[in-house]
PQR file with spaces between the fields and no chain letter, atoms N, CA, C, O and H, PARSE charges and radii, in Angstrom:
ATOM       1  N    UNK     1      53.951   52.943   66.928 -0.4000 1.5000
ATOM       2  CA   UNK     1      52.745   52.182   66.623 -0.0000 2.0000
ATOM       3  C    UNK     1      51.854   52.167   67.854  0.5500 1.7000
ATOM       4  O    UNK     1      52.381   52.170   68.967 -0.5500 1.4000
ATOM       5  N    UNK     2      50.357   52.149   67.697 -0.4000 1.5000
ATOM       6  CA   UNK     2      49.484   52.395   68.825 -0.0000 2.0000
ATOM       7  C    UNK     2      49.236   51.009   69.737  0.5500 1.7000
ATOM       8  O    UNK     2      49.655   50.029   69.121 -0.5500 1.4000
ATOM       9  H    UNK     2      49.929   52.147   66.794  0.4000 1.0000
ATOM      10  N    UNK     3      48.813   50.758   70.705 -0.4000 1.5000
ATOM      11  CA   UNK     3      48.625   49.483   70.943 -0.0000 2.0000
ATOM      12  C    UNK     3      47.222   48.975   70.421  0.5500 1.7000
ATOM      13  O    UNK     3      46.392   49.502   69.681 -0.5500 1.4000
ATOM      14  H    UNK     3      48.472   51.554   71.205  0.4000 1.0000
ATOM      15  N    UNK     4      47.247   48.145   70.869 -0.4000 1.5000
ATOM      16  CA   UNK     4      45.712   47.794   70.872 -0.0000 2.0000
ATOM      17  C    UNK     4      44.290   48.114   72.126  0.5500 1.7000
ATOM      18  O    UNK     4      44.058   47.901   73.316 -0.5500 1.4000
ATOM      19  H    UNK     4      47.921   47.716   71.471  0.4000 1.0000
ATOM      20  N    UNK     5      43.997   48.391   71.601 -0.4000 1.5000
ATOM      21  CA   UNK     5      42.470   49.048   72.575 -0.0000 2.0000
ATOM      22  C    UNK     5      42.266   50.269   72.505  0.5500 1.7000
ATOM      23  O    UNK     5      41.449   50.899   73.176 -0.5500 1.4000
ATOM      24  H    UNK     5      44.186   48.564   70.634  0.4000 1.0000
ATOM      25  N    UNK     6      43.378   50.911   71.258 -0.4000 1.5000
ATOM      26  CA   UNK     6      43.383   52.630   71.705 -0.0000 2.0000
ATOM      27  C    UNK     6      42.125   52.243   70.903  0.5500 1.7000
ATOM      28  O    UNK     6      41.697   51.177   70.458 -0.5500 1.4000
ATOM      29  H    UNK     6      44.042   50.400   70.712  0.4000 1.0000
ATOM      30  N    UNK     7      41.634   53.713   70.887 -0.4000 1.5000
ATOM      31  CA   UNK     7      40.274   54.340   70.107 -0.0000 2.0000
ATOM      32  C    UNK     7      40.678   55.259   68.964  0.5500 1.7000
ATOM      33  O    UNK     7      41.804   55.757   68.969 -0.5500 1.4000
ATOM      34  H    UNK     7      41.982   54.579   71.248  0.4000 1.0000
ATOM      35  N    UNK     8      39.748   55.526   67.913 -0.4000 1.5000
ATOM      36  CA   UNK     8      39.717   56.307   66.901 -0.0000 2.0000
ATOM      37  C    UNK     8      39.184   57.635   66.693  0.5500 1.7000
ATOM      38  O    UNK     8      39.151   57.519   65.468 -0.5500 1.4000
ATOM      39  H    UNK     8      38.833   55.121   67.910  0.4000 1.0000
ATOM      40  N    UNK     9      38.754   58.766   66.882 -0.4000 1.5000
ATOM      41  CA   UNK     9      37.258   59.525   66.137 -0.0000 2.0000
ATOM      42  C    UNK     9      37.224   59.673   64.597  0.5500 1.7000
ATOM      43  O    UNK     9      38.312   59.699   64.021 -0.5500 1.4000
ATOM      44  H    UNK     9      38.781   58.861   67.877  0.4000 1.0000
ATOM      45  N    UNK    10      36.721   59.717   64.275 -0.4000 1.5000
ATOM      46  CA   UNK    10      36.200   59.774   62.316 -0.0000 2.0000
ATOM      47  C    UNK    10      35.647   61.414   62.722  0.5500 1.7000
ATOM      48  O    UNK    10      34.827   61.579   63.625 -0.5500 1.4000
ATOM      49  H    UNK    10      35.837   59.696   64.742  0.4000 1.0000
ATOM      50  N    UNK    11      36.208   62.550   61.938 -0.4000 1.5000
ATOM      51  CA   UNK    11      36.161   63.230   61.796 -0.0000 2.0000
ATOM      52  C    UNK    11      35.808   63.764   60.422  0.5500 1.7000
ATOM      53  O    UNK    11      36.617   63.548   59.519 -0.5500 1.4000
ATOM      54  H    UNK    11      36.874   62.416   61.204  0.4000 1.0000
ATOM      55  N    UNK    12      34.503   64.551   60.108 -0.4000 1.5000
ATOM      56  CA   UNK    12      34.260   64.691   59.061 -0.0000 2.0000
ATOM      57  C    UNK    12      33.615   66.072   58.434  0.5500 1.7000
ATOM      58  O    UNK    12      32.658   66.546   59.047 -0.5500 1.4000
ATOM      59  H    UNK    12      33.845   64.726   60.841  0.4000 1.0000
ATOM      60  N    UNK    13      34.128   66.817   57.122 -0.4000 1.5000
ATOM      61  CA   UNK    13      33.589   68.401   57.269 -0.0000 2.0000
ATOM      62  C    UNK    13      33.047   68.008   56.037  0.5500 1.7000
ATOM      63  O    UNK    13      33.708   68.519   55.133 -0.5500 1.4000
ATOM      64  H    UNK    13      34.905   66.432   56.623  0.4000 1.0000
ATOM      65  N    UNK    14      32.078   67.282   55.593 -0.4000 1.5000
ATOM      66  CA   UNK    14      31.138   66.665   54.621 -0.0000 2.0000
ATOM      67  C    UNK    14      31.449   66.627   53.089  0.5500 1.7000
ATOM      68  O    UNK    14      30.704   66.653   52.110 -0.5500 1.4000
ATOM      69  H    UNK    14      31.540   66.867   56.328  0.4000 1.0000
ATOM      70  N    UNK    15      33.293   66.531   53.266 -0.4000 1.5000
ATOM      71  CA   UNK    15      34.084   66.154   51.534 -0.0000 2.0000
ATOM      72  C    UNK    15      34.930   65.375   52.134  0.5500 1.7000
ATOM      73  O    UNK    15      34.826   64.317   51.515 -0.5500 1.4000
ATOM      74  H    UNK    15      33.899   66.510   54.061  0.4000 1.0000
ATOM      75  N    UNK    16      35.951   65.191   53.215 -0.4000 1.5000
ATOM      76  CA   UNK    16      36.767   64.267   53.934 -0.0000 2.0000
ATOM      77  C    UNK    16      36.616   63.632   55.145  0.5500 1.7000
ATOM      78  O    UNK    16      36.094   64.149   56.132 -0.5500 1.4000
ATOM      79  H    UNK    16      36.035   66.052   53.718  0.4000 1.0000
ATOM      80  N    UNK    17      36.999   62.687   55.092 -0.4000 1.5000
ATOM      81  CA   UNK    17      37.005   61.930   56.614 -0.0000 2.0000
ATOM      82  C    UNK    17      38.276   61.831   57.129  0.5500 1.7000
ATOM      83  O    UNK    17      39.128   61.279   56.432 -0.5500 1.4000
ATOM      84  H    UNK    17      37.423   62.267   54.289  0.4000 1.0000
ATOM      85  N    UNK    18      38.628   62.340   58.423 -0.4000 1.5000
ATOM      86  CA   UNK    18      39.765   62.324   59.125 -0.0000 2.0000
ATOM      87  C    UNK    18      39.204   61.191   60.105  0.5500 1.7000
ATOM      88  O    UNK    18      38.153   61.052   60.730 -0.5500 1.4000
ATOM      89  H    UNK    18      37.936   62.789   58.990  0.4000 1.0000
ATOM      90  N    UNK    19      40.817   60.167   59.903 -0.4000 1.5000
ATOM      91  CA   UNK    19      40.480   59.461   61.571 -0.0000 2.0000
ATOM      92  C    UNK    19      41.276   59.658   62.485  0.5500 1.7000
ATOM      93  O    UNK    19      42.300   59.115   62.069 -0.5500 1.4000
ATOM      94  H    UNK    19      41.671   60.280   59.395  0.4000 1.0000
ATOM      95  N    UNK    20      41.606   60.285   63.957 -0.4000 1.5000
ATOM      96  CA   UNK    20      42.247   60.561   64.671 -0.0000 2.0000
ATOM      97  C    UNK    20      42.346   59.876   65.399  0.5500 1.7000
ATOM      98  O    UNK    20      41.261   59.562   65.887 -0.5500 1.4000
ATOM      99  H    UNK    20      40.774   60.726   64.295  0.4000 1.0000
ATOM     100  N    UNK    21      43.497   59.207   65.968 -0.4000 1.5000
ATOM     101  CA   UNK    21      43.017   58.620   67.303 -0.0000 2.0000
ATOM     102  C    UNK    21      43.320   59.371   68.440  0.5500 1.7000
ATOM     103  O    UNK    21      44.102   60.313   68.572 -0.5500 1.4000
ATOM     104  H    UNK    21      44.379   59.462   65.572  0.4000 1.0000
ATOM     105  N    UNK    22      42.364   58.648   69.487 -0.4000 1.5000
ATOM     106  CA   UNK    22      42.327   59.532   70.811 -0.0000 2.0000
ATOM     107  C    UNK    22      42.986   58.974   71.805  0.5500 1.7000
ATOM     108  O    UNK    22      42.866   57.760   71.974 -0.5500 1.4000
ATOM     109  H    UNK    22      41.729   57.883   69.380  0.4000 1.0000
ATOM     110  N    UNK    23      43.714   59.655   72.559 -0.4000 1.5000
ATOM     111  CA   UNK    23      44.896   59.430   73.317 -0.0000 2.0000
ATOM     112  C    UNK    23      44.229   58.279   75.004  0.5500 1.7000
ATOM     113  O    UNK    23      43.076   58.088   75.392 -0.5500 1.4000
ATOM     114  H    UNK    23      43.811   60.641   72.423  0.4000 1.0000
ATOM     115  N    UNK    24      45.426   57.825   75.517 -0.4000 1.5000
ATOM     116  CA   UNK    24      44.069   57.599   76.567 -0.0000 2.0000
ATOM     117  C    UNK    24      44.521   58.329   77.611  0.5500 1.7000
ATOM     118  O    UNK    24      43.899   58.037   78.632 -0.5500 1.4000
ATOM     119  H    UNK    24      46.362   57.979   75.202  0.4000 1.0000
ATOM     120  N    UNK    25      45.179   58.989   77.744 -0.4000 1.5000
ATOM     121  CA   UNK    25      45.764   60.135   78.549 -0.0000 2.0000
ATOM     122  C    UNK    25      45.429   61.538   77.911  0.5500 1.7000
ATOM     123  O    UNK    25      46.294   61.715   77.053 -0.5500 1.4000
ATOM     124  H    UNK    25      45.685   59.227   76.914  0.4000 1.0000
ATOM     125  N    UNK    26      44.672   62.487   77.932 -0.4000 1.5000
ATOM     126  CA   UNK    26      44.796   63.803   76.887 -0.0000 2.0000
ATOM     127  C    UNK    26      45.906   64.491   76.986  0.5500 1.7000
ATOM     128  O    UNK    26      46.418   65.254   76.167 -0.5500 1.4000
ATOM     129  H    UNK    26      43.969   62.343   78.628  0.4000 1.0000
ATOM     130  N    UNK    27      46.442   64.011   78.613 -0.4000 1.5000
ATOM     131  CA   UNK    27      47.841   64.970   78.493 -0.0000 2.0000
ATOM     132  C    UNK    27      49.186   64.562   77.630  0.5500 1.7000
ATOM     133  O    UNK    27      50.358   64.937   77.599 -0.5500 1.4000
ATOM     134  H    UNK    27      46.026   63.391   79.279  0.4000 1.0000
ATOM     135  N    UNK    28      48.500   63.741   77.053 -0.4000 1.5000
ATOM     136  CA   UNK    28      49.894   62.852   76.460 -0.0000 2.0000
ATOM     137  C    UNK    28      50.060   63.922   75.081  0.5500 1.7000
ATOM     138  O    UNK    28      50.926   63.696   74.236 -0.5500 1.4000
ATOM     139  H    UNK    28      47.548   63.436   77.078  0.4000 1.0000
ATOM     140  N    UNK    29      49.111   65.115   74.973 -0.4000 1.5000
ATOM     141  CA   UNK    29      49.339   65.900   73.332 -0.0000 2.0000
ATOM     142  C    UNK    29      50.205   66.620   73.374  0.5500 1.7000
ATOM     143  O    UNK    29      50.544   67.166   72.324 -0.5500 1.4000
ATOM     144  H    UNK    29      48.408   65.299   75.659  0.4000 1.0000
ATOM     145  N    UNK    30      50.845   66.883   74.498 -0.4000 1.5000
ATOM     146  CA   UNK    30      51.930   67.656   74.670 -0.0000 2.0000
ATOM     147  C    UNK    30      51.490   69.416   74.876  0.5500 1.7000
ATOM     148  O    UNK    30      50.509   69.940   75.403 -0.5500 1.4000
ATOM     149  H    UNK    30      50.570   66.440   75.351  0.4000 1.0000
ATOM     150  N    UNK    31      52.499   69.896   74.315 -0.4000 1.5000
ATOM     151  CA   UNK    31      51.682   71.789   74.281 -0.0000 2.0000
ATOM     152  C    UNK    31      51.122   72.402   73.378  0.5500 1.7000
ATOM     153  O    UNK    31      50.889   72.021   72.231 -0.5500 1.4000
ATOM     154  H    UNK    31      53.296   69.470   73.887  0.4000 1.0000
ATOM     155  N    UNK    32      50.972   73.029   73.695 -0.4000 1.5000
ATOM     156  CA   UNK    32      49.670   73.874   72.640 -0.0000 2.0000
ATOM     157  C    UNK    32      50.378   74.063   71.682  0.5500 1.7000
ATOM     158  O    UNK    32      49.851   73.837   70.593 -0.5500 1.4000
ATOM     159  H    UNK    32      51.162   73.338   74.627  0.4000 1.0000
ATOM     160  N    UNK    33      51.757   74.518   71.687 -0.4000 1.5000
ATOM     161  CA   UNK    33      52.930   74.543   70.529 -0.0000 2.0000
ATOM     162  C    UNK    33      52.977   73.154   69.326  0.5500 1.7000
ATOM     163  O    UNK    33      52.876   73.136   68.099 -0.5500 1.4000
ATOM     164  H    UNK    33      52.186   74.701   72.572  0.4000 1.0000
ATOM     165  N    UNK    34      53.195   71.974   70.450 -0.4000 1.5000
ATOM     166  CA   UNK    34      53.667   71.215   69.335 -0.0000 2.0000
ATOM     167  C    UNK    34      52.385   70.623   68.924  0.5500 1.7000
ATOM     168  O    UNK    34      52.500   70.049   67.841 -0.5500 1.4000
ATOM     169  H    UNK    34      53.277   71.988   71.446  0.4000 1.0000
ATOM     170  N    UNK    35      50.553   70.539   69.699 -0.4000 1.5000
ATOM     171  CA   UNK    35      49.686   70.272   68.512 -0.0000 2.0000
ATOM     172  C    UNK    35      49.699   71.203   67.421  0.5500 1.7000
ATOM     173  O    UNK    35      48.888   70.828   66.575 -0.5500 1.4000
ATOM     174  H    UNK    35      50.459   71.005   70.579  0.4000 1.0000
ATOM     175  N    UNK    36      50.296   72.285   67.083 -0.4000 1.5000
ATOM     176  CA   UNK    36      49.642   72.830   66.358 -0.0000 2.0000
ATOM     177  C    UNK    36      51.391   72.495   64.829  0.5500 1.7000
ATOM     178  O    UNK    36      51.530   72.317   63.619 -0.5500 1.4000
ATOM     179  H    UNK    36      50.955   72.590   67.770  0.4000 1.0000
ATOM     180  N    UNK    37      51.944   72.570   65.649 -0.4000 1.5000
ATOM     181  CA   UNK    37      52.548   72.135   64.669 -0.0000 2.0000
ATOM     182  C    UNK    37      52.589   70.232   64.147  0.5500 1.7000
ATOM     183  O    UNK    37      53.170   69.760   63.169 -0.5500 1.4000
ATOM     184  H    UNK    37      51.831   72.715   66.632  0.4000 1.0000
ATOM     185  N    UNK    38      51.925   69.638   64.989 -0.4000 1.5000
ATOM     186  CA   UNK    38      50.929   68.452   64.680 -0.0000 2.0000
ATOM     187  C    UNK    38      50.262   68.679   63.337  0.5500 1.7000
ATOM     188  O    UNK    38      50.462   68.171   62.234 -0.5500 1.4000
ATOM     189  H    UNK    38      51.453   70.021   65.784  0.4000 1.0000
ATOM     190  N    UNK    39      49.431   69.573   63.756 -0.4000 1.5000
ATOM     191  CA   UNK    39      48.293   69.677   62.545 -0.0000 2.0000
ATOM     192  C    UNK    39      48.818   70.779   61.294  0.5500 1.7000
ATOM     193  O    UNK    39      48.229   70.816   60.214 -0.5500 1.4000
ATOM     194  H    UNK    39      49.268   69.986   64.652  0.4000 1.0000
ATOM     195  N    UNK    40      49.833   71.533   61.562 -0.4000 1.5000
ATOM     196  CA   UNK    40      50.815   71.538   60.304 -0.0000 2.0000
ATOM     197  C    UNK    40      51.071   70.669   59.575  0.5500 1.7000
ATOM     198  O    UNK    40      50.739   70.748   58.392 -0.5500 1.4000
ATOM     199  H    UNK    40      50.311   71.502   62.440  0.4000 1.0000
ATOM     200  N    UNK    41      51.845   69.405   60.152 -0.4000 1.5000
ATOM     201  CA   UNK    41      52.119   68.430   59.264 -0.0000 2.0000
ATOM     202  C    UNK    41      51.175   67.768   58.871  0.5500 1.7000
ATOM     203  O    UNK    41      51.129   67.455   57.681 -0.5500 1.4000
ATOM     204  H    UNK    41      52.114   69.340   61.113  0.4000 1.0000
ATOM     205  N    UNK    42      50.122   67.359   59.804 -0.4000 1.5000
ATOM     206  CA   UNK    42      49.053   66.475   58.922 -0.0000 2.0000
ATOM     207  C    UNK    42      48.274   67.392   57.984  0.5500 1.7000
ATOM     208  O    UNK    42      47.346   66.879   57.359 -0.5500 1.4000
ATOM     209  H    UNK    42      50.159   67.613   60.770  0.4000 1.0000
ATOM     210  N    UNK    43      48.637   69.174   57.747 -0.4000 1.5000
ATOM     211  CA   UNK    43      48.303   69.684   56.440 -0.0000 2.0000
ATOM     212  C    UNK    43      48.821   69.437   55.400  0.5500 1.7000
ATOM     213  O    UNK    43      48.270   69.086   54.357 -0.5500 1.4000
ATOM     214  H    UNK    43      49.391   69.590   58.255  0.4000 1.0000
ATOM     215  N    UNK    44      50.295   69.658   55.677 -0.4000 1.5000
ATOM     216  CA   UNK    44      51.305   69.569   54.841 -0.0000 2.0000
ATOM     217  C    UNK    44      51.029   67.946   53.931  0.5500 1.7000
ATOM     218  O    UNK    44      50.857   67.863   52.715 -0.5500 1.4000
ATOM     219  H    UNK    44      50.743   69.943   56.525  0.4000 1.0000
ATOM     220  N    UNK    45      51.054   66.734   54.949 -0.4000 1.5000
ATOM     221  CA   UNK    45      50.861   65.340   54.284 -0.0000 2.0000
ATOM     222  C    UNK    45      49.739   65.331   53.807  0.5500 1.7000
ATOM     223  O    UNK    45      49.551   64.220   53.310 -0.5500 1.4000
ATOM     224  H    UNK    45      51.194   66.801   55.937  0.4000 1.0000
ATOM     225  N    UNK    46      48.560   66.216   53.641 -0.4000 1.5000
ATOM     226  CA   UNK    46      47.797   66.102   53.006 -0.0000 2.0000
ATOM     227  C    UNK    46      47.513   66.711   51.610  0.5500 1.7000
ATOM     228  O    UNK    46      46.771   66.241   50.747 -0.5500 1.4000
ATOM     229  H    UNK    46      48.713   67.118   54.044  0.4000 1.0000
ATOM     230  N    UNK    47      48.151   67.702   51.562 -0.4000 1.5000
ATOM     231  CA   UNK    47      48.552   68.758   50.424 -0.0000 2.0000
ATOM     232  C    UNK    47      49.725   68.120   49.571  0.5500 1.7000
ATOM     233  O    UNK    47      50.102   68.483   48.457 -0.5500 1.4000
ATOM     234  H    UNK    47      48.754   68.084   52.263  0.4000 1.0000
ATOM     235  N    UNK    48      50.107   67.313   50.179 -0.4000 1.5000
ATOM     236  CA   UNK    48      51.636   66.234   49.188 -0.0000 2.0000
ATOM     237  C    UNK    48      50.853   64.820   48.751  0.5500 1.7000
ATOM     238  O    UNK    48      51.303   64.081   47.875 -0.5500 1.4000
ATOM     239  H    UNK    48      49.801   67.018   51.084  0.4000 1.0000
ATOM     240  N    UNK    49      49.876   64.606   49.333 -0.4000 1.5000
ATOM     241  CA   UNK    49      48.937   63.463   48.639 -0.0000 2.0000
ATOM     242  C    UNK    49      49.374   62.240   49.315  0.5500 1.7000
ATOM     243  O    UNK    49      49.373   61.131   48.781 -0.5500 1.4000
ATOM     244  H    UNK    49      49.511   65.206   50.045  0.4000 1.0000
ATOM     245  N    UNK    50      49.798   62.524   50.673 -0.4000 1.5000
ATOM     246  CA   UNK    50      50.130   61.440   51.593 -0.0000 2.0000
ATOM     247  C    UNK    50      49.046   61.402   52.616  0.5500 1.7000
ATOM     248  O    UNK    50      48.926   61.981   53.696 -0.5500 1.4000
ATOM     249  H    UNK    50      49.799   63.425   51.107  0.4000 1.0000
ATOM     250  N    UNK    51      47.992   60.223   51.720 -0.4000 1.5000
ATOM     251  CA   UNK    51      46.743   60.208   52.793 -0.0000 2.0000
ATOM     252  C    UNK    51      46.623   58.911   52.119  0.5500 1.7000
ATOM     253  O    UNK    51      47.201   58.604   51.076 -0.5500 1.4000
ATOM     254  H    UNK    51      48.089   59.752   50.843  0.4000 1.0000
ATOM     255  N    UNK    52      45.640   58.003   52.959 -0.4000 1.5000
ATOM     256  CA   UNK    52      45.372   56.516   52.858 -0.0000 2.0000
ATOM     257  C    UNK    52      43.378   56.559   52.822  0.5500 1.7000
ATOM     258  O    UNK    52      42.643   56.939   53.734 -0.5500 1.4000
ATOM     259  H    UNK    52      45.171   58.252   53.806  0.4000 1.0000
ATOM     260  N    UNK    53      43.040   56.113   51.667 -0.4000 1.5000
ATOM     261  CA   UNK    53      41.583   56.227   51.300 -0.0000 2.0000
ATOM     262  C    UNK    53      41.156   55.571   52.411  0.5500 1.7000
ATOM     263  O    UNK    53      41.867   54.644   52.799 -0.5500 1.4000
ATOM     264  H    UNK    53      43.637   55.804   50.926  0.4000 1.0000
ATOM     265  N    UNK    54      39.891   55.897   53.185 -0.4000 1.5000
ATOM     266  CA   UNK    54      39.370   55.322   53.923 -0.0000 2.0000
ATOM     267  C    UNK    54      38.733   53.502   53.945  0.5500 1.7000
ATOM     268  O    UNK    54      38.487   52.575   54.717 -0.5500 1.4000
ATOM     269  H    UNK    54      39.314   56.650   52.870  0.4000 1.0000
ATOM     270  N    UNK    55      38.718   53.849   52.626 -0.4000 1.5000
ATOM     271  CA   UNK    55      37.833   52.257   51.760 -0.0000 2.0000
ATOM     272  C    UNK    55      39.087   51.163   52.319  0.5500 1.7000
ATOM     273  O    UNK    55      38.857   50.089   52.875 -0.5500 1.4000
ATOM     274  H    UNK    55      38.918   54.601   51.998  0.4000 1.0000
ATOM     275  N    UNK    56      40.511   51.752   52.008 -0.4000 1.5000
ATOM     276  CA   UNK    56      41.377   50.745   52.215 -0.0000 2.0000
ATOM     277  C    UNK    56      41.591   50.398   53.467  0.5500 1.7000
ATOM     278  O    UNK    56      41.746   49.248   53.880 -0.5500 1.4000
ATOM     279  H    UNK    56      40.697   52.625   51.557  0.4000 1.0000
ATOM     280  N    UNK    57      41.602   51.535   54.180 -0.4000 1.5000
ATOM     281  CA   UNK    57      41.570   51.296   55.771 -0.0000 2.0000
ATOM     282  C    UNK    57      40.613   50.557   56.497  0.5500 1.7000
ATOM     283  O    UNK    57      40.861   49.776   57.415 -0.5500 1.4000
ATOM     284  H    UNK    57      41.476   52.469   53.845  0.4000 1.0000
ATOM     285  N    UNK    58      39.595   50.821   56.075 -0.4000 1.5000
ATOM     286  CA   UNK    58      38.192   49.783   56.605 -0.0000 2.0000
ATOM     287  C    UNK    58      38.152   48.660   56.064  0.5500 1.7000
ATOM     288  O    UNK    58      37.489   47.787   56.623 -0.5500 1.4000
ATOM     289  H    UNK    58      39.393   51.456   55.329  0.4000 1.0000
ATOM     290  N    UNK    59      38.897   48.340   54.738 -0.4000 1.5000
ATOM     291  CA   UNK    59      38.555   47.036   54.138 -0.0000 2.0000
ATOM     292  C    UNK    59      40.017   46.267   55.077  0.5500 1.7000
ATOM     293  O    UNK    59      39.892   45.350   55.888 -0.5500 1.4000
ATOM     294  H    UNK    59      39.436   49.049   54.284  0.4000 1.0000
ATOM     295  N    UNK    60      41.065   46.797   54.770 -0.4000 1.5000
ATOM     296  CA   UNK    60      42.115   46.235   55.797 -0.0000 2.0000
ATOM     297  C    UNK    60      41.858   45.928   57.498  0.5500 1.7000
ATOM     298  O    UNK    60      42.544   45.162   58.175 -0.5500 1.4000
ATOM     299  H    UNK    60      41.167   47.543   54.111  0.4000 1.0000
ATOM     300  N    UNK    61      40.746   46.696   57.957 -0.4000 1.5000
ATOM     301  CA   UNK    61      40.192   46.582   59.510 -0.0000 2.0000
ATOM     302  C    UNK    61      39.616   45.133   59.215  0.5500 1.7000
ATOM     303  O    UNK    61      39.966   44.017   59.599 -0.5500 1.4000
ATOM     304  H    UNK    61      40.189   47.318   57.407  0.4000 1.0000
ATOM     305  N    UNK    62      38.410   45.662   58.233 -0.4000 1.5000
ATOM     306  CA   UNK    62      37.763   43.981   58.355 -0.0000 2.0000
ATOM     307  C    UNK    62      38.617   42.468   57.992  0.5500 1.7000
ATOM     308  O    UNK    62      38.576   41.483   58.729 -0.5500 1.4000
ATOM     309  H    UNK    62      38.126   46.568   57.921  0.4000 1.0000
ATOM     310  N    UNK    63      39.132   42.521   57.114 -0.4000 1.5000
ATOM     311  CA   UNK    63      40.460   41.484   56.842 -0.0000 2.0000
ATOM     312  C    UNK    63      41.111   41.006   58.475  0.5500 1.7000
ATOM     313  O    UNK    63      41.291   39.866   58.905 -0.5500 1.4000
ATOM     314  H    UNK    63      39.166   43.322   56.515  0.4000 1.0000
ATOM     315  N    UNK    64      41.373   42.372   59.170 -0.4000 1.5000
ATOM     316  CA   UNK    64      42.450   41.962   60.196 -0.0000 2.0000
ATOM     317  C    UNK    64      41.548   40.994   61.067  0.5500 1.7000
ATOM     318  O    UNK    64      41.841   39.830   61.336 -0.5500 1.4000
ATOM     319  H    UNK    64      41.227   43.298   58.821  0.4000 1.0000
ATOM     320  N    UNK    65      40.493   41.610   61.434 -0.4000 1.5000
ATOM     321  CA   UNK    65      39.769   41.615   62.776 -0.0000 2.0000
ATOM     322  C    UNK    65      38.270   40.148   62.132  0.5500 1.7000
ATOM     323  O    UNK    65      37.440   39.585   62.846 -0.5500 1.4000
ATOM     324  H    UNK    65      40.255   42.556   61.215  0.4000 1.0000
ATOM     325  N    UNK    66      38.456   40.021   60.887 -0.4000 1.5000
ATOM     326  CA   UNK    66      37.030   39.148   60.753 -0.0000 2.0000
ATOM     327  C    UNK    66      35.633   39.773   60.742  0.5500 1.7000
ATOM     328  O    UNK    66      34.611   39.155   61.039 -0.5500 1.4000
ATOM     329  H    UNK    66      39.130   40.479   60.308  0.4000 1.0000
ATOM     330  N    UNK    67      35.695   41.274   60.307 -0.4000 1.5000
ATOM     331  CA   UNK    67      34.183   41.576   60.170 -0.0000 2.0000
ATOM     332  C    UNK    67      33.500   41.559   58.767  0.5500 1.7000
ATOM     333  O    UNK    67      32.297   41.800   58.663 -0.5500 1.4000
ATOM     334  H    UNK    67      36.526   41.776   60.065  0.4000 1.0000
């Protein structure tokens, strides 16, 4: 689980929104090997229909936080 204060980017190719978060170290991604098998799996969980609608995620942000 991330702590608190990390950051997000919203990533978007104008049909999905990816949110990534951003490390606060960049070296913390490890090697070029294991991002890419990173972004294997977050293909794979996306192609199996293991993704969380954005609506719920933002409506659950505002709930947490009071916006």
């Amino acid at each position: 689980m991330r702590e608190g204060g990390d950051q997000v980017e919203f990533l978007s190719d104008g049909e999905r929104v990816q949110i990534v978060a951003v490390p606060k170290d960049p070296l913390t991604l490890g090697t070029q090997e294991e991002f890419w098998e990173s972004v294997a799996r977050a293909d794979e969980d996306y192609a199996a229909g293991r993704t969380t609608a954005v609506r719920s995620m933002t409506d659950g942000a505002r709930v947490r936080y009071g916006l």
